[in-house]
N, C-alpha and C positions, 0 to 999 in steps of 0.2 A: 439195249443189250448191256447187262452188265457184266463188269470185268470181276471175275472171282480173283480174291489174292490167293497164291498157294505158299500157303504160312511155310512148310516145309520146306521148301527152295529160299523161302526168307531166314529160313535159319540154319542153311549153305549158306547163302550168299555174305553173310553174317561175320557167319564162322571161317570163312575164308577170306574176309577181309581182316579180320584179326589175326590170319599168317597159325591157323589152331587146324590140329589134325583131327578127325574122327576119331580117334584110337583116346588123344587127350580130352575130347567132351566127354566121351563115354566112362574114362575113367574118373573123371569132375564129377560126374550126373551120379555113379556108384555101384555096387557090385554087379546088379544084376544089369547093365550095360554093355555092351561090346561094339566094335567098328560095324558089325555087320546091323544092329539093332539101331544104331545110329544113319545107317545108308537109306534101313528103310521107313526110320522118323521122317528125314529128308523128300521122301517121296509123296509123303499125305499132303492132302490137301489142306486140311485142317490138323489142327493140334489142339488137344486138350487142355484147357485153361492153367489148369495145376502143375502139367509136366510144361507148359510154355515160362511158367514162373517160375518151375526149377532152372530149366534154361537160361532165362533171364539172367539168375541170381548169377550163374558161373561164369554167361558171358559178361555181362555188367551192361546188359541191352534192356532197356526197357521193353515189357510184354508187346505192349502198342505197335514198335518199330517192326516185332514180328506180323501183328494184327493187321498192319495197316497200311504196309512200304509196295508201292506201286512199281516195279522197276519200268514200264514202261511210260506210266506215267510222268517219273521223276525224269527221263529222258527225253521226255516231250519238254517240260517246263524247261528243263538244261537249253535245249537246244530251241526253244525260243525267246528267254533270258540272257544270252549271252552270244556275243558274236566276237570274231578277232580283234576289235580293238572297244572290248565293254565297258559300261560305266557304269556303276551301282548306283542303288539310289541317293547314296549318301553324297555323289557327287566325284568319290575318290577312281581316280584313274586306275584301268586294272592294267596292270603291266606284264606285256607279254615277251618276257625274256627266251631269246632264242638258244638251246639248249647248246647246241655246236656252236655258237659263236663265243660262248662260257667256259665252253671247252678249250678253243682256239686261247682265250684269253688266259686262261690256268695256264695252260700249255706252255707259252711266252712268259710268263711268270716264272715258270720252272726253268725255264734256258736262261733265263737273266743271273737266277738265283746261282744254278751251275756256272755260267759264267766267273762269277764277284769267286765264287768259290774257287771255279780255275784259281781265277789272278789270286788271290791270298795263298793259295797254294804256293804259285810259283813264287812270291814274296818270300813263303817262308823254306823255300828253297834255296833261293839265292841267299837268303841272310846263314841260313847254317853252311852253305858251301863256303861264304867270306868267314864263318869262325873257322872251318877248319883249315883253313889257306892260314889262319894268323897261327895256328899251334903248331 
């Protein structure tokens, strides 16, 4: 059985990983365009060679990526490529930084920082209260 790509959906999913509204391709793509003409680009199966390399041109995606991008596929190979502590083939360790403990870490950074700031505060507190004590 084979797996049909639905070009369409590949040029959502595209389009939404570039953080790009419907309203903005359609206005790239040009007049005769709208949000609504673009939802139901979105829905075909297929797209037309010539309007896939308009496309292309705006998003700066190669046609292919539309032609050819498997999401299941690509989520198969993910998820058997790569496990919690992977290692490419080049040898280089992939490092799995934990995102709350980065946080934790900034975090304590910033109490340190406020700290030193306290005390130079209070420093330059005491120093202007001893000039005004001398006048």
């Amino acid at each position: 059985m084979e797996h049909k790509i639905h070009q369409g959906r590949n040029v959502k999913r595209f389009r939404e990983m570039l953080g790009i509204k419907q309203e903005v391709l359609a206005f790239d793509l040009g007049d005769d365009w709208n949000q609504k003409k673009i939802s139901l680009l979105e829905q075909k199966e297929h797209i037309e060679v010539p309007l896939l390399q308009q496309i292309s041109a705006v998003l700066k995606i190669p046609v292919e990526a539309f032609q050819n991008f498997d999401e299941e596929q690509a989520i198969y190979n993910i998820s058997c490529n790569f496990s919690d502590n992977a290692v490419n083939n080049n040898g280089f360790n992939i490092q799995n930084i934990n995102p709350v403990e980065k946080i934790i870490e900034l975090h304590d950074q910033k109490i340190a920082l406020y700290e030193r700031m306290l005390a130079e505060k209070e420093t330059m507190m005491a120093r202007l209260e001893k000039l005004l004590e001398n006048k």
